[in-house]
N, CA, C and O of each residue as an XYZ file, in Angstrom:
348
protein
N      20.437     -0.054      5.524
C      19.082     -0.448      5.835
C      18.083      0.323      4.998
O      17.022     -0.218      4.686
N      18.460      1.966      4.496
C      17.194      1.938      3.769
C      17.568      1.670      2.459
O      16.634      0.879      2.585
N      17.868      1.568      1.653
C      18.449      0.803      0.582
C      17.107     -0.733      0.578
O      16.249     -0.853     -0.297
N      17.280     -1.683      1.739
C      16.601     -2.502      1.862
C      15.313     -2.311      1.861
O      14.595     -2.932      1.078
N      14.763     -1.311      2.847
C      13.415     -0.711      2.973
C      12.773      0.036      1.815
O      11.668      0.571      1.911
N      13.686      0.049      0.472
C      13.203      0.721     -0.328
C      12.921      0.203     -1.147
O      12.039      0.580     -1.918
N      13.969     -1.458     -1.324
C      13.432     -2.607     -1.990
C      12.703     -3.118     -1.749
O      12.292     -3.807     -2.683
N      12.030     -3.245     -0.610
C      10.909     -4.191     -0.571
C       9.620     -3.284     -0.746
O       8.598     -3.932     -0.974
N       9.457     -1.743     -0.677
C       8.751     -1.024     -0.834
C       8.295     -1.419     -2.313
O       7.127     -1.731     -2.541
N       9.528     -1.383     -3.559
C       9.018     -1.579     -4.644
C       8.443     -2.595     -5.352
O       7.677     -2.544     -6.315
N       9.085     -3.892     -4.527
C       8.355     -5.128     -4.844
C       7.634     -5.705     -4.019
O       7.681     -6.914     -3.793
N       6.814     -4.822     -3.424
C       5.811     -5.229     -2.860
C       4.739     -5.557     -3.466
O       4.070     -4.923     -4.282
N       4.591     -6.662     -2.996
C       2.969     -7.720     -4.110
C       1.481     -7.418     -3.403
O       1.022     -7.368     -2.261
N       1.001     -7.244     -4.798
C      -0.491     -6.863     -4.212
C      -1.188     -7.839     -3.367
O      -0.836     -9.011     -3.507
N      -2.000     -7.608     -2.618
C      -2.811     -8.698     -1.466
C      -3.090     -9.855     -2.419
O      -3.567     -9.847     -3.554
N      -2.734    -10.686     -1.775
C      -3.206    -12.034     -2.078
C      -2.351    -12.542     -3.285
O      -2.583    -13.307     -4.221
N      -1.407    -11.903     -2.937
C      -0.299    -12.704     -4.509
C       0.230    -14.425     -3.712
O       0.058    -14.740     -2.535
N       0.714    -15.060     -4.532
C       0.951    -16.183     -4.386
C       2.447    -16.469     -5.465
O       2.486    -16.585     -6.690
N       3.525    -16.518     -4.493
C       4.585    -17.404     -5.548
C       4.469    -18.407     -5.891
O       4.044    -19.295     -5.153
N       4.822    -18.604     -7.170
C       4.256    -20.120     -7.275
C       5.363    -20.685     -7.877
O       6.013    -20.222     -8.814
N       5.505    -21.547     -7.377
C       6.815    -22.722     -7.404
C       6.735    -23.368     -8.759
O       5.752    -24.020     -9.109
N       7.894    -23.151     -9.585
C       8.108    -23.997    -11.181
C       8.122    -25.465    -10.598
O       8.732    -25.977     -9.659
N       7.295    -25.900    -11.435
C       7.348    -27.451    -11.600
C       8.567    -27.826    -12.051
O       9.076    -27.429    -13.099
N       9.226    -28.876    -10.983
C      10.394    -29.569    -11.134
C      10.462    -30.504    -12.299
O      11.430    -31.265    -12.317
N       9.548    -30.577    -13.328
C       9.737    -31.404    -14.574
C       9.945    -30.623    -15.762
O      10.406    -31.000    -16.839
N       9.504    -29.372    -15.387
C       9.452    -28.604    -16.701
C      11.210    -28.160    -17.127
O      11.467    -27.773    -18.267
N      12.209    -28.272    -16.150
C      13.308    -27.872    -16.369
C      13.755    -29.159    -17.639
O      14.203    -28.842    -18.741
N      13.546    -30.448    -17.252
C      13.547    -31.475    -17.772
C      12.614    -31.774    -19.355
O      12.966    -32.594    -20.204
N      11.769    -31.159    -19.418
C      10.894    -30.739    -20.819
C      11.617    -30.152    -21.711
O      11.661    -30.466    -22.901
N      12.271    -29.196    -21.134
C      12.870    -27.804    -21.858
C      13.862    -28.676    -22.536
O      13.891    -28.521    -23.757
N      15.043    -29.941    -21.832
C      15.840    -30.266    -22.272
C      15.542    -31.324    -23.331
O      16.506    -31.725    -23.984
N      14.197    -31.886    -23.618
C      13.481    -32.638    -24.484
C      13.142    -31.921    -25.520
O      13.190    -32.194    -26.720
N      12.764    -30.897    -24.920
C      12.253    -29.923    -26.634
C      13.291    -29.182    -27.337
O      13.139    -28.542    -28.378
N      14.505    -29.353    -26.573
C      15.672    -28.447    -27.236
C      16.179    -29.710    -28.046
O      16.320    -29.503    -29.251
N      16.508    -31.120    -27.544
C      16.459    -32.022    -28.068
C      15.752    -32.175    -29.539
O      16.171    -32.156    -30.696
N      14.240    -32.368    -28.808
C      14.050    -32.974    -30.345
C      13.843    -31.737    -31.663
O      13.358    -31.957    -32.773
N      14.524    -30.035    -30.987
C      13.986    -29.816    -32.065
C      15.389    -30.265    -32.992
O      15.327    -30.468    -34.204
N      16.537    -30.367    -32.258
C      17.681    -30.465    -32.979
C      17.337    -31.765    -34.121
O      17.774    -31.612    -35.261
N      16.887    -32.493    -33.934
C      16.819    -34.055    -34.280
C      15.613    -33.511    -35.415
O      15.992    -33.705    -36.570
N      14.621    -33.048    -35.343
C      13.657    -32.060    -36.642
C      14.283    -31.807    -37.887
O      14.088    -32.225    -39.029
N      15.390    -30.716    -37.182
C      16.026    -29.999    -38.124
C      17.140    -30.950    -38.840
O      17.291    -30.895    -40.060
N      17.990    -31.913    -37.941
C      18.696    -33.055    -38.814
C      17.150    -33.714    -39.559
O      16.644    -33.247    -40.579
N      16.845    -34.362    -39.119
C      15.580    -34.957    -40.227
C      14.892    -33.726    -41.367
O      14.117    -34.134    -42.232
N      15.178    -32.472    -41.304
C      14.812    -31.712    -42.578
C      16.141    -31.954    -43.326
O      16.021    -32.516    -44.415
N      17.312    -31.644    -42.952
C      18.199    -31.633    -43.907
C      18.495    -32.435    -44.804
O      19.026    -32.389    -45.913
N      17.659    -33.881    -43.521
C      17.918    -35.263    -44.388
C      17.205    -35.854    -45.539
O      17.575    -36.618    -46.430
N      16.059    -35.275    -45.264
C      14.830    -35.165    -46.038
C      14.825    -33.915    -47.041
O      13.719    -33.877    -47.580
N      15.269    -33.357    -47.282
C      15.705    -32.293    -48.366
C      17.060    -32.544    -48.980
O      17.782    -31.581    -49.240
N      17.531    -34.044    -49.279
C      18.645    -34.205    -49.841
C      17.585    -35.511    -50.644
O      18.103    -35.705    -51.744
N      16.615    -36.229    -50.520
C      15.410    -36.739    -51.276
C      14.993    -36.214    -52.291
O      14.770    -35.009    -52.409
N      14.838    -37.069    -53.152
C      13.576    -37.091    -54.249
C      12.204    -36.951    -54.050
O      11.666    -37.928    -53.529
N      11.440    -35.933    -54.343
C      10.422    -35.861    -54.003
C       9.135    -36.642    -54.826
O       9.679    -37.028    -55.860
N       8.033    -36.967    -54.867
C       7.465    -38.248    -55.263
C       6.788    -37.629    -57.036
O       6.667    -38.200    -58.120
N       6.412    -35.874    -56.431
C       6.218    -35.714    -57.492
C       7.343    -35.256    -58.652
O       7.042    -35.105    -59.836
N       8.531    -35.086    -58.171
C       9.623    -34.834    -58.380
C      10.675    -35.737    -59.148
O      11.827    -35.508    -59.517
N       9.816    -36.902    -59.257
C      11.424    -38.257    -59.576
C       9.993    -38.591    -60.851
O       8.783    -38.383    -60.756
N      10.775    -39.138    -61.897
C      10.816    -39.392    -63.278
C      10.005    -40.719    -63.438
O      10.413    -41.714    -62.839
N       9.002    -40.785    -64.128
C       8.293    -41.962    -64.105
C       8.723    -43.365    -64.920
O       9.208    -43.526    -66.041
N       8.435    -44.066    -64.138
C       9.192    -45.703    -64.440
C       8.378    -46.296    -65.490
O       7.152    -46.408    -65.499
N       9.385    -46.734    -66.549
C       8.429    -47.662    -67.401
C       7.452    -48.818    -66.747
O       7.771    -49.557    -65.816
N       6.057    -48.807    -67.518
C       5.303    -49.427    -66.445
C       5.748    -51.315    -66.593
O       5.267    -52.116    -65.792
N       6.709    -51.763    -67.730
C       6.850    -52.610    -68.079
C       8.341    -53.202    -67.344
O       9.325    -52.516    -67.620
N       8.539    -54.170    -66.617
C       9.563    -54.360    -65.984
C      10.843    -54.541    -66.993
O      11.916    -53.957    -66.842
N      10.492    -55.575    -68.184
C      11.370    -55.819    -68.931
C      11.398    -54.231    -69.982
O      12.190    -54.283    -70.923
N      10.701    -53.100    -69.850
C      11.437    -52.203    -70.753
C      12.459    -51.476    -69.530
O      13.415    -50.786    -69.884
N      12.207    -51.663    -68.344
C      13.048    -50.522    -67.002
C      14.469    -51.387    -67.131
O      15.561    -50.818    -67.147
N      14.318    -52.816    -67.221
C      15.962    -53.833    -67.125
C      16.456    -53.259    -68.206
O      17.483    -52.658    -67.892
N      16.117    -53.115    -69.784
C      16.592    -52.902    -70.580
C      16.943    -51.560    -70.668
O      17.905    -51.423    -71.424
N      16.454    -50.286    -70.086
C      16.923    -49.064    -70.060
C      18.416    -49.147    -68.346
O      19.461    -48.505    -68.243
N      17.931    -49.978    -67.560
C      19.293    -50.182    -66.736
C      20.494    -50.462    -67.521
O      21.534    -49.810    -67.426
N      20.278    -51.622    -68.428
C      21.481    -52.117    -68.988
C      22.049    -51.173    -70.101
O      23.224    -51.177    -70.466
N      21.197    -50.476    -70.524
C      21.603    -49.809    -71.627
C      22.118    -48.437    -70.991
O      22.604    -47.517    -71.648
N      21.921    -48.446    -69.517
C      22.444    -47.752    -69.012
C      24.307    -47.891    -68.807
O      25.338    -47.482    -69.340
N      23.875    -48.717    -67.710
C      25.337    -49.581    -67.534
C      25.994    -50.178    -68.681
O      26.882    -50.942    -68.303
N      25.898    -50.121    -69.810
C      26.827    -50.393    -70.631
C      27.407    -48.967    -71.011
O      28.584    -49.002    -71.372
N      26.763    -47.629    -70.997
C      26.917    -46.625    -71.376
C      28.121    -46.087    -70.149
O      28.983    -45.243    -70.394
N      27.998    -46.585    -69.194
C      28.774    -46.221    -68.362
C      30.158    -47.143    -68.102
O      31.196    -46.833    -67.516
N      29.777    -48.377    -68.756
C      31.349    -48.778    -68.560
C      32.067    -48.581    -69.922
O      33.267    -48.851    -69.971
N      31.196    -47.969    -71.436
C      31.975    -47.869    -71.851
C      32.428    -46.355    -72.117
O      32.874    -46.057    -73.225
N      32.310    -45.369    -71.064
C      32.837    -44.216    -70.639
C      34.047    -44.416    -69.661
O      34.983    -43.625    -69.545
N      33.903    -45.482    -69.039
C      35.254    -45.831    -68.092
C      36.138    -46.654    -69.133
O      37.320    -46.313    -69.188
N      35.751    -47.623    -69.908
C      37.200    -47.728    -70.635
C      37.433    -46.870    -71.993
O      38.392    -46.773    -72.759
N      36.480    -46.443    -71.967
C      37.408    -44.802    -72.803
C      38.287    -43.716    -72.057
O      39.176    -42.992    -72.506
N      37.703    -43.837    -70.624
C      38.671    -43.091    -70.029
C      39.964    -43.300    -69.426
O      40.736    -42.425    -69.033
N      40.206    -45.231    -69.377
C      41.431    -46.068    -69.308
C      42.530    -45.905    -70.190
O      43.706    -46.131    -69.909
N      41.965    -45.393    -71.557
C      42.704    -45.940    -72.851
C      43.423    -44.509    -73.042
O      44.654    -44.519    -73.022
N      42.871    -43.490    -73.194
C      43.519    -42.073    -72.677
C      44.707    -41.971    -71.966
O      45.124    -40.867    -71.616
């Protein structure tokens, strides 16, 4: 018993304290914000595997010179694959 009497001695609350009861939604918040920060941080990773706008290489402003640098692309590349067939 004094063990007890000595605990409540120390947490004894000054006049006029008031416990105040956690809002039963906020437990439910907590599990939203742990949520979305996870879903943040996937959307940074995802977004840091992007080209950035000032970052990516400017397009010929002419459609028919961008087809002709594609193709002259893709020919460059298939004829690296049948050089690498013939090997």
């Amino acid at each position: 018993m004094g063990a007890a009497a000595l605990w409540r001695s120390i947490r004894r609350r000054p006049p006029g304290w008031v416990e105040i009861e956690p809002d039963p939604r906020a437990h439910a918040l907590r599990e939203r914000l742990d949520e979305s920060r996870g879903v943040a941080e996937e959307r940074d990773e995802f977004e840091s595997a992007e080209t950035t706008v000032d970052a990516a290489e400017a397009l010929p402003a002419d459609p028919a010179e961008r087809r002709q640098a594609v193709h002259a692309e893709g020919r460059s590349v298939v004829d690296r694959m049948r050089a690498s067939e013939e090997d």
